[in-house]
C-alpha positions in Angstrom: 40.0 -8.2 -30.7 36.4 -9.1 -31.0 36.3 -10.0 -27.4 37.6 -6.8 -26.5 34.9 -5.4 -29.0 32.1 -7.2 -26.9 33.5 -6.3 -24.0 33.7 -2.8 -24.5 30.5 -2.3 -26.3 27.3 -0.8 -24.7 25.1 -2.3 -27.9 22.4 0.9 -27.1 21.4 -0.9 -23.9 19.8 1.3 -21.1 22.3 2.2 -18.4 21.1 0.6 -14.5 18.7 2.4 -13.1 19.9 4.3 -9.6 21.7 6.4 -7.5 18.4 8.5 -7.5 16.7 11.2 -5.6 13.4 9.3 -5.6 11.7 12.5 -3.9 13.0 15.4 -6.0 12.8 13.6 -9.0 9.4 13.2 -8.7 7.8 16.3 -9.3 4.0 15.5 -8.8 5.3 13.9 -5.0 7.3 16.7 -4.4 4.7 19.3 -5.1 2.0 17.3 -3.2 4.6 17.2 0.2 5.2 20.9 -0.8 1.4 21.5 -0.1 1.4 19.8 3.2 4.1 21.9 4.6 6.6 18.6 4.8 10.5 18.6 5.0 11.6 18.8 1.8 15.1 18.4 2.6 14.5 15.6 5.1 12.2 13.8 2.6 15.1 14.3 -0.2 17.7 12.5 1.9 15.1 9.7 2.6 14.5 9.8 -1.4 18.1 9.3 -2.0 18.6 6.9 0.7 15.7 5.0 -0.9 17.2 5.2 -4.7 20.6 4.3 -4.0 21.8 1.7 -6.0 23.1 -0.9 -3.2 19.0 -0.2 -1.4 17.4 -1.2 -5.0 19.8 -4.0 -5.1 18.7 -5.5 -1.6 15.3 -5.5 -3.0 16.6 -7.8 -5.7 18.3 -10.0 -2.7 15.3 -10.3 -0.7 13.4 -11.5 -3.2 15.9 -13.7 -4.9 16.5 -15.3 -1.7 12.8 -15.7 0.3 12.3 -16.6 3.7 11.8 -20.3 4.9 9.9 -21.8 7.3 12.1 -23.8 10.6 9.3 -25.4 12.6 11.3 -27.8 14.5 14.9 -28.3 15.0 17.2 -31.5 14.6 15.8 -33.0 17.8 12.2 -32.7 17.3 11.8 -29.6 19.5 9.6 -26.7 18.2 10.8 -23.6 17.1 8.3 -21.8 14.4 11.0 -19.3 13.3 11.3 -17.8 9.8 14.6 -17.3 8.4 15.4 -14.5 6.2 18.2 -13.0 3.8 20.2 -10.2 5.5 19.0 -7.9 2.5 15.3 -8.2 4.3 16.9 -7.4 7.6 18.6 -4.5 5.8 15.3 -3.3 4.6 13.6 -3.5 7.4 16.1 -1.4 9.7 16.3 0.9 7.0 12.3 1.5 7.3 11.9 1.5 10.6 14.5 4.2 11.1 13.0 5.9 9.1 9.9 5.6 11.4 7.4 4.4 8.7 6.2 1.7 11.3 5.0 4.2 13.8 6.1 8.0 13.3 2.5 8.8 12.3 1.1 7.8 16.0 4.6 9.8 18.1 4.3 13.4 17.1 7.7 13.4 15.3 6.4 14.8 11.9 4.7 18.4 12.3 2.4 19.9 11.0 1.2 16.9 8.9 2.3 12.9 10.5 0.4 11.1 7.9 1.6 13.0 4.9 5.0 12.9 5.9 4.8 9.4 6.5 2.6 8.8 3.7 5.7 10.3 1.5 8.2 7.9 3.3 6.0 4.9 2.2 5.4 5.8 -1.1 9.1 5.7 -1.5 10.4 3.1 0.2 8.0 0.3 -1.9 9.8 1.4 -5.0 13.0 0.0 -3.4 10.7 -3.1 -2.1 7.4 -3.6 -1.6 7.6 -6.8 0.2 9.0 -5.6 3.5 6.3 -3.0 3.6 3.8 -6.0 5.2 4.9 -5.7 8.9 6.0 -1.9 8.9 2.0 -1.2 7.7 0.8 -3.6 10.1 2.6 -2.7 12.9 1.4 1.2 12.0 -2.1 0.1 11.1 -2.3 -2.0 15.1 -1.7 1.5 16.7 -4.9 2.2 15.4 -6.7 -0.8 17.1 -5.1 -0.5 19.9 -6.4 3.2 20.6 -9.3 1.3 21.8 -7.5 -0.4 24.5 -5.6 2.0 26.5 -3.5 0.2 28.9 -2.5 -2.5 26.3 -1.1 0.2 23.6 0.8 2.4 26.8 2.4 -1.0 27.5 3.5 -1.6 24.2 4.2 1.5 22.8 7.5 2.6 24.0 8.6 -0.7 22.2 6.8 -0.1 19.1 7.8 4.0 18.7 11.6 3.2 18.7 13.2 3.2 15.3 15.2 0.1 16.3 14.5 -3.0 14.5 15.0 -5.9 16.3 14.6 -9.5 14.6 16.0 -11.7 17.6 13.5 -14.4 18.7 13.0 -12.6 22.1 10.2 -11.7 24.6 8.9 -8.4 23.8 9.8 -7.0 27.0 13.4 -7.9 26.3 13.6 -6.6 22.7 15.2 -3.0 22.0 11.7 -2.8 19.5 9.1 -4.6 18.0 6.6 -4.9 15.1 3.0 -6.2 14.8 1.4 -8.2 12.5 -2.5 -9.6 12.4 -4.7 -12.9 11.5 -8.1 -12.3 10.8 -9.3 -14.7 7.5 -9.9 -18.3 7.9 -10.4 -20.8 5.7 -13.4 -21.5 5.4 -15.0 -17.6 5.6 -11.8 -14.9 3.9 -13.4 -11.5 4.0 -16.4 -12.8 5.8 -15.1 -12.9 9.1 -18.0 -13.4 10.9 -17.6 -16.6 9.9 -14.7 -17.4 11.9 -14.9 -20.6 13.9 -11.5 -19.8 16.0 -12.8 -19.4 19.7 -11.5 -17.9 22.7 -11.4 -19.2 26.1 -11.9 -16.3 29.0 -9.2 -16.6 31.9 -9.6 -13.8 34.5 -7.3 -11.3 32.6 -6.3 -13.4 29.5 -7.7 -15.8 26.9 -6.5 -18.8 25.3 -7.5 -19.1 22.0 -7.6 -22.5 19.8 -8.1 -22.3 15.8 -6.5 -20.9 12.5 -6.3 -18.6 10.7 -5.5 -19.2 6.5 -3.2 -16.1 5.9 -1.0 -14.4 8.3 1.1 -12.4 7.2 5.1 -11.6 8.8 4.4 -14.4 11.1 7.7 -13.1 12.9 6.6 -9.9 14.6 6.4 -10.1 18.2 2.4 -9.8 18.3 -0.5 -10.8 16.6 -4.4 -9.2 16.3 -6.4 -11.9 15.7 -9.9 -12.5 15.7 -11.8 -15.3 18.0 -15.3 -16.2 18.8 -15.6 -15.9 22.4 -18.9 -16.0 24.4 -20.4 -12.5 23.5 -19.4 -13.0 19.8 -16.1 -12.1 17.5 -13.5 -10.3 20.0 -10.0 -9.1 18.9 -7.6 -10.3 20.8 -3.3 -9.3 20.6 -1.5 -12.2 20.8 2.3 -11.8 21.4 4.9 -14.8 20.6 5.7 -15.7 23.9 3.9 -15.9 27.1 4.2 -14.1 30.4 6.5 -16.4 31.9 8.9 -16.2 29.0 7.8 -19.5 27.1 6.9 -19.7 24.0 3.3 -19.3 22.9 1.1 -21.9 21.3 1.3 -20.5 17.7 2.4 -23.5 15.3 3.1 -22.5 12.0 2.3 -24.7 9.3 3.5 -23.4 6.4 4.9 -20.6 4.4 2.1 -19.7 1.3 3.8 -20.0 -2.2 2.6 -16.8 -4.0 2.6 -15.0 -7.2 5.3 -12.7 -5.5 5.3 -10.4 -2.3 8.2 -13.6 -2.5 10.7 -11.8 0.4 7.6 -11.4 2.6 6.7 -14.4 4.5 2.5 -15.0 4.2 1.8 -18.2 6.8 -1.2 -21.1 7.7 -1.7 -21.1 11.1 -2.8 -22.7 14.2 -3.1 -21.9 17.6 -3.3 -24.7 20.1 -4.4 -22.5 23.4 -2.5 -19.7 22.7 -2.4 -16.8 25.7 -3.6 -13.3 24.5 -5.1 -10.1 25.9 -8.6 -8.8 24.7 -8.3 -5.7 22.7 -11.7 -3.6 22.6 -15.0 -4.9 24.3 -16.3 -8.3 23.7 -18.3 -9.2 20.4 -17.2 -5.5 19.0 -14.1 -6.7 16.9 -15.0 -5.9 13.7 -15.5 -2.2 15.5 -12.1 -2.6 17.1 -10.7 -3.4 13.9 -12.1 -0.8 11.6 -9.5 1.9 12.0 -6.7 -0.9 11.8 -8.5 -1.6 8.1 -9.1 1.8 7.1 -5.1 2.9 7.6 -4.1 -0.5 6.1 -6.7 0.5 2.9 -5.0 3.9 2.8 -1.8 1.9 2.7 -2.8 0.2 -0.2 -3.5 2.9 -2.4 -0.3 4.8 -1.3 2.0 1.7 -2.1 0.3 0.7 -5.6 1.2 4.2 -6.4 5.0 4.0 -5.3 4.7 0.3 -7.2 3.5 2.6 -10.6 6.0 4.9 -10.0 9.0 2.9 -10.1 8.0 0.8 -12.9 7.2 4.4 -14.6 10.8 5.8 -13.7 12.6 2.7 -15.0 10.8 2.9 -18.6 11.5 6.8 -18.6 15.0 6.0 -17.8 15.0 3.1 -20.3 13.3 5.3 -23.5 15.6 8.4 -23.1 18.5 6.2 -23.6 17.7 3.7 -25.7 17.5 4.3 -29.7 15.2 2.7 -32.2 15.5 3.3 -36.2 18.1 6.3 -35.9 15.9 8.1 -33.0 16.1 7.7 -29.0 12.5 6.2 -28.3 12.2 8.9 -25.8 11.5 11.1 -29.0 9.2 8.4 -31.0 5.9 9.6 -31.3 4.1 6.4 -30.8 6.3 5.8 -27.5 5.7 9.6 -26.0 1.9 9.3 -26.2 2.2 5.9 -24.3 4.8 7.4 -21.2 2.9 10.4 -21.1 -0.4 8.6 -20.6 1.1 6.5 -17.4 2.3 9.5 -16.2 -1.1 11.8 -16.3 -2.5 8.6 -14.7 0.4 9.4 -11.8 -0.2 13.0 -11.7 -4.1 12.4 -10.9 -3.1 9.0 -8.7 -0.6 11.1 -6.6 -2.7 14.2 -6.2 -5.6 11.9 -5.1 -4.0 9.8 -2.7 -2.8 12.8 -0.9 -5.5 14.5 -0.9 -7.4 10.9 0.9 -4.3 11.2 3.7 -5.5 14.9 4.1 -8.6 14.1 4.6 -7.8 11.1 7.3 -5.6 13.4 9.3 -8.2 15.5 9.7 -11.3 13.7 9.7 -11.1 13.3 13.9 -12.4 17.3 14.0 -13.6 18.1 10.7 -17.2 16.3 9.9 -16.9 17.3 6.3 -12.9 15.7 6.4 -14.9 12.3 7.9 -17.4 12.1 5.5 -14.8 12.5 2.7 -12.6 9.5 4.6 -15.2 7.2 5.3 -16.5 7.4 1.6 -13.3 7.9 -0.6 -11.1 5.0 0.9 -12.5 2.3 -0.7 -12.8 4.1 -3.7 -10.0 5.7 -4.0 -7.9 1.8 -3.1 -10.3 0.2 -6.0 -8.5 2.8 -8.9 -5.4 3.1 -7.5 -4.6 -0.7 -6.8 -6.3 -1.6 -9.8 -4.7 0.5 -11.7 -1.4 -0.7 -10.9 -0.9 -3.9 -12.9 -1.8 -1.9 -15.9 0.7 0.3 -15.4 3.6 -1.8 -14.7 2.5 -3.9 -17.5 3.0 -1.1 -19.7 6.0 0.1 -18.3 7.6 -3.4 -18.6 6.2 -3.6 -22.3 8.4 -0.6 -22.8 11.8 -2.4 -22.1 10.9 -5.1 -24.4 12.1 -8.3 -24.2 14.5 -6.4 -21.0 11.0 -6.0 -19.4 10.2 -9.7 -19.6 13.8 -11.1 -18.2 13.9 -11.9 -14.4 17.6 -10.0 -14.6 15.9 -7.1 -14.8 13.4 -5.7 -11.6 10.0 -5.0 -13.9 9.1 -9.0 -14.0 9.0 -8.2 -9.8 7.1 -5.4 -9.9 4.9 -7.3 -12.3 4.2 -10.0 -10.2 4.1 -7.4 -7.0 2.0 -5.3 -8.6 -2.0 -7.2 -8.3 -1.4 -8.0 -4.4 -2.3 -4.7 -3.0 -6.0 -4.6 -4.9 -6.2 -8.4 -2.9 -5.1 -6.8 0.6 -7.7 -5.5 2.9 -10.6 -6.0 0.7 -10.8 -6.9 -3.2 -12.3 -4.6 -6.1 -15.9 -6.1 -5.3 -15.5 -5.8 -1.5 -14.1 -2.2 -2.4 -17.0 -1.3 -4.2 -20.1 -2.3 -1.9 -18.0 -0.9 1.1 -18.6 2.4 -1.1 -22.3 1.2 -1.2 -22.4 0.6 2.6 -21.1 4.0 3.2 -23.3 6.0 1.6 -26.0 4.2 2.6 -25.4 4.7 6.3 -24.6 8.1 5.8 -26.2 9.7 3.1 -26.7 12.8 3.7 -23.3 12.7 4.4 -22.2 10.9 1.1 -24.8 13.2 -1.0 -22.8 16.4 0.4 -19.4 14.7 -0.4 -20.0 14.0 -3.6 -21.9 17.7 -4.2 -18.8 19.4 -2.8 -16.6 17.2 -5.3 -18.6 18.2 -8.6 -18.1 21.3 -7.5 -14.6 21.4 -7.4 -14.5 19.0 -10.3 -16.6 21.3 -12.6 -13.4 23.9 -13.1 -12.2 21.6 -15.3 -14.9 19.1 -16.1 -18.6 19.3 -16.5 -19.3 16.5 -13.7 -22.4 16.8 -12.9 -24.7 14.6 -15.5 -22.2 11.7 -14.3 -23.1 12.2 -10.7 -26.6 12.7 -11.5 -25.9 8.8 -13.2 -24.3 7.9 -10.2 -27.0 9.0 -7.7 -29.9 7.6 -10.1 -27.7 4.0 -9.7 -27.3 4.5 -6.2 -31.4 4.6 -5.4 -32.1 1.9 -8.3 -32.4 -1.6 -7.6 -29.2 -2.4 -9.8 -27.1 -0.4 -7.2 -25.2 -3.5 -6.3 -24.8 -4.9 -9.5 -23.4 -1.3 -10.9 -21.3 -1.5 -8.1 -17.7 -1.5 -9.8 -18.9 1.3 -11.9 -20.5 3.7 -9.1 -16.9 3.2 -7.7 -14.7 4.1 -10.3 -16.6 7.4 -11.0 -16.7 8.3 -7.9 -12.8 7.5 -7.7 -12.3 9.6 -11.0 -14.2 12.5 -10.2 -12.3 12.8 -7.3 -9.3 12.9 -8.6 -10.3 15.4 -11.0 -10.8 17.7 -7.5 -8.0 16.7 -6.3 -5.9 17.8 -9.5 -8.2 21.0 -9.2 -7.5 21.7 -5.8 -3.4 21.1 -6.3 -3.8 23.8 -9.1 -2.4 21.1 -11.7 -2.5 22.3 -14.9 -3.4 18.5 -16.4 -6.7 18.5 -14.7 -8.9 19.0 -17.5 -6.8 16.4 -19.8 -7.1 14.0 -17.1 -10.9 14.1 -17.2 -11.6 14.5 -20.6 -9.2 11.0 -21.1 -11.0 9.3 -18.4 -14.4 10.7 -18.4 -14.8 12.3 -21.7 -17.0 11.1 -24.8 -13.7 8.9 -25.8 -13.2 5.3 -23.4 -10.1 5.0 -22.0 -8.8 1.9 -23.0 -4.8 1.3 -22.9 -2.3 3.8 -22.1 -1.2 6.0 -25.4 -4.7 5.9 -27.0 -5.4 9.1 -25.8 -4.6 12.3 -27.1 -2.3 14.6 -24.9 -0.9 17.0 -27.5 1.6 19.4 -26.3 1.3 18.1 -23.1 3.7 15.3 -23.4 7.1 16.6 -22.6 6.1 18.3 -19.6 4.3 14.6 -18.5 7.2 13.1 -18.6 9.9 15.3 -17.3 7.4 15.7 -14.3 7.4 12.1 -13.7 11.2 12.0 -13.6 13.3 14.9 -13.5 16.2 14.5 -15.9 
């Protein structure tokens, strides 16, 4: 009998999470696709597609089981593959059909591809974020490749199908194809001017010779990498396997052993002479490679706040059914203020992000768009990623012990959850690009933020903060203030955006962020009658 008991008994533990409309469920995401004009229907079937309970699980497989590194088989001959679990494979053919790899470059979402695919993103790395590597990469190369014409029509028919295609194939012979990149080296990271790798000019090719320290998805079909050749620092695309069918001179050295990102394969490097085409002129590839950065950056920001999300749905799922001292902790004071707090931080996060995508979508004919862009996308990738640990800390902390057991998804997103702030530029690299911007372009900058106070001010006095902020910008302790010129900036913006999405927690976002009172840790600020409404925006019951 007192197995049965055992057996039968829930012992008030939280059901499994899933089986959820991701999209609908989520009512600031919902409301921000609303504005753009999206699908909704076709962005609720991808929600659902994305919170069923067998997807969530592959995310568990993938990661359980991570990729390993084959360099040579039995007889000594080379192969450089990557192995992976099917639940990866699974993942990846689930995003690219749903055309997150390239759907924002083929005209297949009207009137607004980056939203729509922004959407797509932001829900499929709450099933798993580490697959997300190549389908950004592949969709942030488009961008590079705009400056070389006959290289993307060449390759694009292969990238734009929604066919994945992991075979260890020519490209030419593959049904389609992803992209990665290689830029940092060891001895320079960010500062890739530094790079030593060089390239070697033959009539319509180069053969390049060097590392690089981190490259990422080392089994997509093509690589843009970075090389010294004569007229300085060149992008080059190099593909796996030469023209005549061989394999190319990549060697793989190893896999990297990180924090997590664990079913996404991060590699060292070298290339021994390894055939690739020039991409952009000679000595411009930092220029070539700005717009691949600046989608990747917007990436970022849009995956940290899918990463909050999901740990933020699985502690609202967890506190409305589990009870503490004769109450559900759903209804303990102490508990609402803390939920409620993450979820304002979403509300702003989510209206903010969107309203960045906005901005990039339309920044190629609108000036005013541009300067927006150009200045908010470092900023706006500093709070959001930055953010994100926090967050899923606190939404682990609210599972308890649960939270901290690898049984259980939120030690993942934990670990998952600092990598994106890392990606594409850290907090400090984030902050002076903010510097750099408005100092190339500040009149530019000066009108941005002008236009932001002024759409800020409906809810929040802004102004003597971005007098502060343009005071630190012409003083000589500019770079030093750097972090906190950021942030503001960040903040204030998503005060505007909240403003402009008519969101009735505007003003409660800025006075807990910007107000007289710090903001500290989630729950310490007040949010009086606000609460319920937080939360059952944040997931719909």
């Amino acid at each position: 009998m007192a197995s049965g008991f055992l057996e039968d008994a829930s012992f008030n533990q939280s059901p499994a999470f899933g089986d959820v409309d991701l999209f609908s469920a989520d009512r600031p995401l919902a409301e921000a696709a609303q504005r753009a004009g999206l699908d909704l229907a076709a962005l609720s079937a991808c929600g659902r597609d994305y919170g069923a309970a067998d997807t969530l699980d592959l995310g568990r497989l993938a990661n359980e089981n991570p990729p390993r590194l084959r360099t040579m088989d039995g007889k000594g001959n080379r192969l450089d593959l990557v192995e992976f679990h099917p639940a990866y494979h699974a993942l990846m053919q689930k995003s690219i059909g749903h055309g997150i790899h390239a759907s924002a470059h083929d005209g297949s979402d009207r009137p607004a591809p980056m939203s729509a695919r922004a959407v797509r993103l932001y829900l499929a790395t709450q099933a798993e974020s580490g697959h997300m590597c190549p389908i950004t990469m592949t969709h942030a190369c488009v961008g590079a490749l705009l400056s070389e014409p006959a290289l993307l029509a060449k390759w694009l028919p292969k990238i734009q199908t929604r066919t994945y295609d992991p075979r260890p194939l020519p490209w030419w012979e593959k049904n389609g194809v992803t992209l990665g990149m290689g830029m940092t080296e060891r001895q320079g990271g960010t500062d890739v001017r530094a790079n030593i790798t060089s390239a070697t000019a033959h009539g319509d090719h180069a053969e390049i010779s060097g590392h690089k320290w981190f490259m990422s998805a080392p089994m997509c079909d093509a690589f843009l990498v970075l090389a010294q050749a004569e007229n300085g620092l060149t992008c080059y695309l190099m593909p796996r396997y030469r023209p005549d069918g061989s394999q190319n001179a990549i060697r793989f050295q190893r896999l990297k052993d990180k924090l997590g990102n664990k079913s996404n394969a991060s590699s060292e490097v070298e290339f021994h002479g390894a055939w690739a085409e020039r991409v952009g002129a000679e000595g411009a590839g930092v220029r070539t490679i700005i717009e691949m950065v600046n989608l990747t950056r917007l990436d970022c920001a849009i995956a940290s706040a899918g990463q909050s999300r999901i740990a933020l749905s699985q502690a609202i799922h967890h506190v409305r059914n589990r009870s503490v001292f004769q109450r559900r902790l759903a209804d303990q004071p102490a508990m609402r203020a803390v939920v409620a707090d993450m979820a304002l931080e979403l509300e702003a996060q989510v209206a903010l992000v969107f309203r960045l995508i906005r901005a990039a979508e339309h920044a190629a004919h609108d000036p005013r768009e541009a300067a927006y862009a150009r200045l908010l996308t470092p900023a706006v990738k500093f709070l959001v990623c930055k953010s994100t640990p926090q967050l899923v800390y606190e939404s682990l902390e609210c599972l308890g012990g649960n939270g901290y057991t690898e049984d259980l998804p939120m030690a993942r997103y934990f670990r998952e959850s600092p990598l994106n702030a890392i990606w594409e530029g850290s907090g400090n690299v984030m902050a002076l690009d903010v510097l750099r911007a408005a100092g190339r372009h500040p009149e530019a900058a000066t009108d941005t933020l002008s236009r932001l106070v002024r759409t800020a001010d409906q809810a929040f006095k802004a102004g003597p903060l971005a007098q502060a902020l343009e005071q630190t910008l012409k003083s000589g302790a500019a770079e030093r203030r750097a972090r906190f010129l950021c942030e503001s900036l960040a903040k204030i913006a998503a005060v505007a955006a909240l403003v402009e999405a008519g969101s009735p927690f505007a003003a409660l976002y800025a006075e807990t962020r910007l107000g007289g009172s710090p903001f500290a840790q989630f729950g310490s600020a007040d949010l009086g009658d606000s609460e319920t409404a937080l939360i059952d925006r944040a997931l719909a019951a």
